[in-house]
N, C-alpha and C positions, 0 to 999 in steps of 0.2 A: 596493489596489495594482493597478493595470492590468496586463496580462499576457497573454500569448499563446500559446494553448498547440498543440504539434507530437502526432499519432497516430501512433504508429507498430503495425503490426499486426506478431505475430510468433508462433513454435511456439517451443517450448521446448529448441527445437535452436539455434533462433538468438536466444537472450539476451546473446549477446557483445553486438553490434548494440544494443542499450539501454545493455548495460555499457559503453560506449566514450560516448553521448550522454552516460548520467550521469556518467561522469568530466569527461566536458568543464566539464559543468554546474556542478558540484564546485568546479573551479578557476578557474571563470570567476568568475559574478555569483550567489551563491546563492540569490538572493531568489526562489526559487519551489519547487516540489515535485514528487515524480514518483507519480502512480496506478499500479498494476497492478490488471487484472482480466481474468474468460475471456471469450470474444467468445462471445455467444447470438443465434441467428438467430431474427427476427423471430418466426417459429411459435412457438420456445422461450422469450417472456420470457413471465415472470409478468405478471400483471396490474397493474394499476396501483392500489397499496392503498389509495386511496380516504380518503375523509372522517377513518374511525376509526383511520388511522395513525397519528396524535398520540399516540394512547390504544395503541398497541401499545407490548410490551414488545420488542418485538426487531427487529434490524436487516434490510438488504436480503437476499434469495436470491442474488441473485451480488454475492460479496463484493468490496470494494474494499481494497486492499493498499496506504498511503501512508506514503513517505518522503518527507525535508522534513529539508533542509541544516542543521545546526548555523549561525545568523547571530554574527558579532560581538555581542558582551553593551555596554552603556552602558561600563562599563569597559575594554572593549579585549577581554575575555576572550570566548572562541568559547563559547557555547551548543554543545549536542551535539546529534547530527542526533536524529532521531524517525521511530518506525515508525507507525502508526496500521492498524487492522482494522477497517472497520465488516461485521458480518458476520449471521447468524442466529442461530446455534447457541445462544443464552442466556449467559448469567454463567461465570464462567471460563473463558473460552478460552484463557488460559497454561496451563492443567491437560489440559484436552483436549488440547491441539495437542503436548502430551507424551506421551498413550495416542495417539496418529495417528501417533506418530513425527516429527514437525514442530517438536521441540528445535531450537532454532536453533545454529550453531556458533558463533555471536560471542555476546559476552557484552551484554547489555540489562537495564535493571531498568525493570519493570512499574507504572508510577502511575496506569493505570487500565484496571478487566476489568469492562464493564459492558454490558451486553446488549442494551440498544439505543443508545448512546451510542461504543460498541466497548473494543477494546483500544489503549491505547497505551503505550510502551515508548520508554524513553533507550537510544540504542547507545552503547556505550563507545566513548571518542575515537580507539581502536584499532584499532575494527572494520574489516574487507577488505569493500571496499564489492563486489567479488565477491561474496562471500559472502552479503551483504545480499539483492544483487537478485535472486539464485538463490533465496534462501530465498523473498524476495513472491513470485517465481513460482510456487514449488509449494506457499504455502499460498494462493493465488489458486486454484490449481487441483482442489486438493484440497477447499476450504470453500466450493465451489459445490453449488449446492441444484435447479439445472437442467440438461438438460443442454446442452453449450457444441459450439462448431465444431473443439474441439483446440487455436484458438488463444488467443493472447492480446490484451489492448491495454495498451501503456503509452502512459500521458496525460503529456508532459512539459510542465509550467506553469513559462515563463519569466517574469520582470519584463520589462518591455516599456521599450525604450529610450527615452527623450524628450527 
């Protein structure tokens, strides 16, 4: 799918400002997904893992947080959105991100906690997508393994019109 995607940088004071693009997004054209992750200056990124990352078991040092629209299903029926983590920390991070305090308040069931492949989770079709984007911010912020500028980046990946 071709696609275009918008940066926006931002503190955790100003997540309205994403919350208002993803609403848009939401009710506009769903066909694309939104990133969160911390902004790391140059000195700060890890290195570039090289050959034997294939061969590692676990994900990147600065995590990435994605959401991804619930599309209409072949039958008319809406698919529900999806969270996705790709992150470091090993094998369960539902269980972890509950001793961190990072229980989410909307309700999601977990179809995969795998350590280099990530976490991902169905949000119920109820969820306050408030809630949503609050939450990838503070476990973006939290599940970093360097340290970061204090901000963030959300990557918002649209369908490209044609």
């Amino acid at each position: 799918m071709p696609h275009e995607a918008e940066n926006l940088i931002f503190s955790l004071d100003d997540v309205d400002q994403v919350i208002g693009h993803v609403r848009k997004f939401r009710e506009g054209d769903p066909r694309g997904w939104l990133n969160v992750k911390p902004e790391v200056s140059e000195d700060d990124m890890p290195p570039p893992p090289g050959f034997f990352r294939f061969f590692s078991q676990f994900g990147p040092q600065i995590p990435v947080v994605t959401w991804v629209p619930g599309k209409p299903g072949e039958s008319g029926k809406a698919m529900l959105d999806t969270i996705g983590i790709l992150h470091c920390l090993g094998p369960k991070l539902s269980g972890l991100l509950e001793e961190m305090g990072l229980t989410p308040e909307f309700k999601w069931k977990v179809i995969q906690d795998h350590s280099r492949r990530g976490l991902v989770a169905y949000l119920e079709p109820e969820s306050d997508l408030d809630l949503v984007v609050r939450w990838m911010t503070k476990a973006a912020t939290t599940l970093v393994r360097v340290p970061t500028t204090g901000k963030l980046i959300a990557e918002l990946h649209k369908a490209r019109r044609t």
